[in-house]
KEPA-822161 format. One record per residue (C-alpha): residue number from 1; residue in three letters; z, x, y. Coordinates in nm, 3 decimals. Layout:
BEGIN
PT resi resn       z       x       y
PT  NUM  Ala       Z       X       Y
...
END
This chain:
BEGIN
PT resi resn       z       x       y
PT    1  Unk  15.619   9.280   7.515
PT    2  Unk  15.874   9.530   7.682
PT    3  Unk  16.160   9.467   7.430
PT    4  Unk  15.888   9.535   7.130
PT    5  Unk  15.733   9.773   7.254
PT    6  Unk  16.087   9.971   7.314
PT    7  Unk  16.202   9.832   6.980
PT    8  Unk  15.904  10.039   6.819
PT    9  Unk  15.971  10.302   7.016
PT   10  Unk  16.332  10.351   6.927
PT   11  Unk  16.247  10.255   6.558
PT   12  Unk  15.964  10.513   6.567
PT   13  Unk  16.208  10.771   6.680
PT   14  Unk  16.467  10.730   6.406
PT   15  Unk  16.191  10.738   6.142
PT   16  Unk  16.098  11.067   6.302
PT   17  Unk  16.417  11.235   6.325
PT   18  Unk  16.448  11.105   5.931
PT   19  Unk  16.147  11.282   5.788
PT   20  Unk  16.148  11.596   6.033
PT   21  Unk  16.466  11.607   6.195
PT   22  Unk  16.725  11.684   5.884
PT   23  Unk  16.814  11.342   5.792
PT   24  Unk  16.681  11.400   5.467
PT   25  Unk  16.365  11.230   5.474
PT   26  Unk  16.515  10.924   5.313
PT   27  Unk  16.328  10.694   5.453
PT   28  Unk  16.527  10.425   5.548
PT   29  Unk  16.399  10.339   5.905
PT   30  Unk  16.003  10.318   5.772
PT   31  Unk  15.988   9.937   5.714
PT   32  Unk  16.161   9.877   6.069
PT   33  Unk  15.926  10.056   6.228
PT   34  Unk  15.630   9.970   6.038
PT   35  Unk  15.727   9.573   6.092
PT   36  Unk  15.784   9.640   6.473
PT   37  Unk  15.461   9.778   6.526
PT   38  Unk  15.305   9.486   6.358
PT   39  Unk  15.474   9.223   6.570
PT   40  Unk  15.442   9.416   6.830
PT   41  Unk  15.023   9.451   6.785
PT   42  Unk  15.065   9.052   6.678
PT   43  Unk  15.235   8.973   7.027
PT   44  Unk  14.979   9.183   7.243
PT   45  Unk  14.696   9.054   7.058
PT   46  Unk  14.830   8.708   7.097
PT   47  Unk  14.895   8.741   7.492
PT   48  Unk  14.563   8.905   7.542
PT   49  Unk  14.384   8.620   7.375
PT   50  Unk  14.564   8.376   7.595
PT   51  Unk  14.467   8.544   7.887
PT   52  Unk  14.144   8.592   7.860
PT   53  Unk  14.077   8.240   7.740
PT   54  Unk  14.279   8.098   7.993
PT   55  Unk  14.056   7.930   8.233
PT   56  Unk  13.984   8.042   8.606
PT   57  Unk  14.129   7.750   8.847
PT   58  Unk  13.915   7.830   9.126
PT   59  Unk  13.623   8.062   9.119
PT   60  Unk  13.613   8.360   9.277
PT   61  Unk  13.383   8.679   9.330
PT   62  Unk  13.450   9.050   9.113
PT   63  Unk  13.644   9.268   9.341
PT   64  Unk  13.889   9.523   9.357
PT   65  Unk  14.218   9.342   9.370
PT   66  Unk  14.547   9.385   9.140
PT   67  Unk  14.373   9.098   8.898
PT   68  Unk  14.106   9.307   8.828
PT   69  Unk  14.271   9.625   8.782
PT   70  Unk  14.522   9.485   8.526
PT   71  Unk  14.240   9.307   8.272
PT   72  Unk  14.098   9.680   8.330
PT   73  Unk  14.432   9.855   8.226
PT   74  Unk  14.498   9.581   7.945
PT   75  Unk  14.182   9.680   7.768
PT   76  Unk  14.279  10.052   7.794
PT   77  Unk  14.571   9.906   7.664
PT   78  Unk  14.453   9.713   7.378
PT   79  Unk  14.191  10.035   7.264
PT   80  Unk  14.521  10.210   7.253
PT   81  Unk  14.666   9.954   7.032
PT   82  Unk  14.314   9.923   6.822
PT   83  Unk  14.333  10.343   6.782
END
């Protein structure tokens, strides 16, 4: 996830300075970026599927622990992704 998210990132930033940044708006880093963010969203959606089909080994009550708080800041996460 790191390495495509900063691949989109970096992509995303050359695009940028393309169109508004003087380099003539040619274009050329569009696709790239486009295609990163795809497999990126692919990946993420993927992962989050897993993980929320994966089954619970033992069960357990709803608290406040780190488990919790990342399935909350993955669905932050994936609206992000879904804006």
């Amino acid at each position: 996830m790191l390495a495509g998210l900063v691949t989109t990132v970096v992509l995303g930033q050359l695009n940028y300075q393309d169109k508004y940044g003087g380099g003539g708006d040619t274009g050329r880093w569009y696709n790239a970026h486009r295609d990163a963010a795809l497999i990126t969203s692919a990946l993420f959606a993927t992962a989050g599927t897993l993980a929320l089909l994966a089954p619970t080994p033992t069960e357990k009550r709803i608290r406040l622990d780190t488990v919790t708080l990342h399935k909350t800041f993955t669905g932050i996460a994936a609206a992000g992704f879904a804006a």
